[in-house]
C-alpha positions as CSV (number, residue, x, y, z in Angstrom):
1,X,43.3,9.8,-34.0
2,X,43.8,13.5,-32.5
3,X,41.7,15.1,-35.4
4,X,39.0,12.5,-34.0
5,X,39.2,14.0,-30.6
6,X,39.7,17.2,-31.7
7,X,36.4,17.1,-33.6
8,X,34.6,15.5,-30.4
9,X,35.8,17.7,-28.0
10,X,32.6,20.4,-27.3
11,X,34.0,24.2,-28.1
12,X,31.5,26.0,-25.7
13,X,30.3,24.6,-21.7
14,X,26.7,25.8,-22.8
15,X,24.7,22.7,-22.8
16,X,26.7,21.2,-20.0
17,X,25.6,24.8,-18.0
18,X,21.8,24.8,-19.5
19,X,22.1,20.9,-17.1
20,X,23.5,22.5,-14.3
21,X,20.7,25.4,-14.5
22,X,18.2,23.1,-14.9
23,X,19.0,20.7,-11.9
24,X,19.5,24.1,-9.6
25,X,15.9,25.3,-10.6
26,X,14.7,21.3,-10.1
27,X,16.4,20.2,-7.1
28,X,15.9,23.2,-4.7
29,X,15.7,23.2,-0.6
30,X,12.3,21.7,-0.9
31,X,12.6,18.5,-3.2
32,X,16.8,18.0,-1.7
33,X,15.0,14.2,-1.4
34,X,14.5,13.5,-5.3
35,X,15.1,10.2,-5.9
36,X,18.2,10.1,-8.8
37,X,16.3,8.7,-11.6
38,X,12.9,11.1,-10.6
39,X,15.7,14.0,-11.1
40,X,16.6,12.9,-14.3
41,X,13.4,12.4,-15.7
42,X,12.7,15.9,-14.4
43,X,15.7,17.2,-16.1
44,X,14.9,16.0,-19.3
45,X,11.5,17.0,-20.0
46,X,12.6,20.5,-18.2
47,X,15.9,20.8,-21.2
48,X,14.0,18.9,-24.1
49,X,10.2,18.7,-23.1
50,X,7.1,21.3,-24.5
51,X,6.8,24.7,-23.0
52,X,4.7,25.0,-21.0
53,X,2.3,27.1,-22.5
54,X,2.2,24.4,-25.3
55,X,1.5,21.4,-23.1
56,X,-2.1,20.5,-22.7
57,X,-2.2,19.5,-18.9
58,X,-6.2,17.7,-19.3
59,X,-5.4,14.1,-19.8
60,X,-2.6,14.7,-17.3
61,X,-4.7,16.0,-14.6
62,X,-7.5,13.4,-15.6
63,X,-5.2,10.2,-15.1
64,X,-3.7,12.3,-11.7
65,X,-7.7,12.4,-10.2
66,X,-9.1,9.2,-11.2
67,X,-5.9,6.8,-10.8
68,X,-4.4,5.7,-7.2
69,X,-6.2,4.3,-4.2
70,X,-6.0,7.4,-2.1
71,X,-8.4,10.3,-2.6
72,X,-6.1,13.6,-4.5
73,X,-8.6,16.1,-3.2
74,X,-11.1,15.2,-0.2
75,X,-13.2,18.8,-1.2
76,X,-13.5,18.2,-4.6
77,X,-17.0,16.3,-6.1
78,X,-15.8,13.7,-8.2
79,X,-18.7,14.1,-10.4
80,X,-17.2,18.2,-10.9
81,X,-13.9,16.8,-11.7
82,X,-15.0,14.6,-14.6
83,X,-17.5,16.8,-15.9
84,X,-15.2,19.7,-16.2
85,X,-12.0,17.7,-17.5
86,X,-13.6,16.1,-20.8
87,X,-14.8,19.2,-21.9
């Protein structure tokens, strides 16, 4: 039984630090209000998620323009925005 814990028991506070680092750089002065389960889901695509000169933001920013009932960006041409994201 104590070699069980023994082998359980984490020898370095690295990852528990990379979590704290990670919620300091997420929930800063100006998002104090983040729901608890927004900050988590933050928190794991900011430890475990691409970087982000791997992700490809297009079908991102597509679903972000055309979905919702309000209008994302009053001075942008809808017809612009569709054009230039499905190239």
């Amino acid at each position: 039984m104590l070699v069980e814990i023994i082998l359980v028991v984490p020898t370095s506070s690295a990852i528990c630090e990379r979590g704290f680092s990670a919620m300091a750089r997420i929930k800063s002065d100006w998002r104090a209000s983040l729901q608890p389960d927004m900050l988590n889901r933050l928190m794991a695509i900011s430890i475990s998620g691409p970087a982000v000169g791997e992700y490809n933001c297009t079908r991102a920013l597509n679903l972000w323009y055309t979905g919702g009932q309000r209008q994302r960006r009053p001075v942008f041409d809808d017809e612009y925005v569709e054009e230039n994201l499905n190239d």
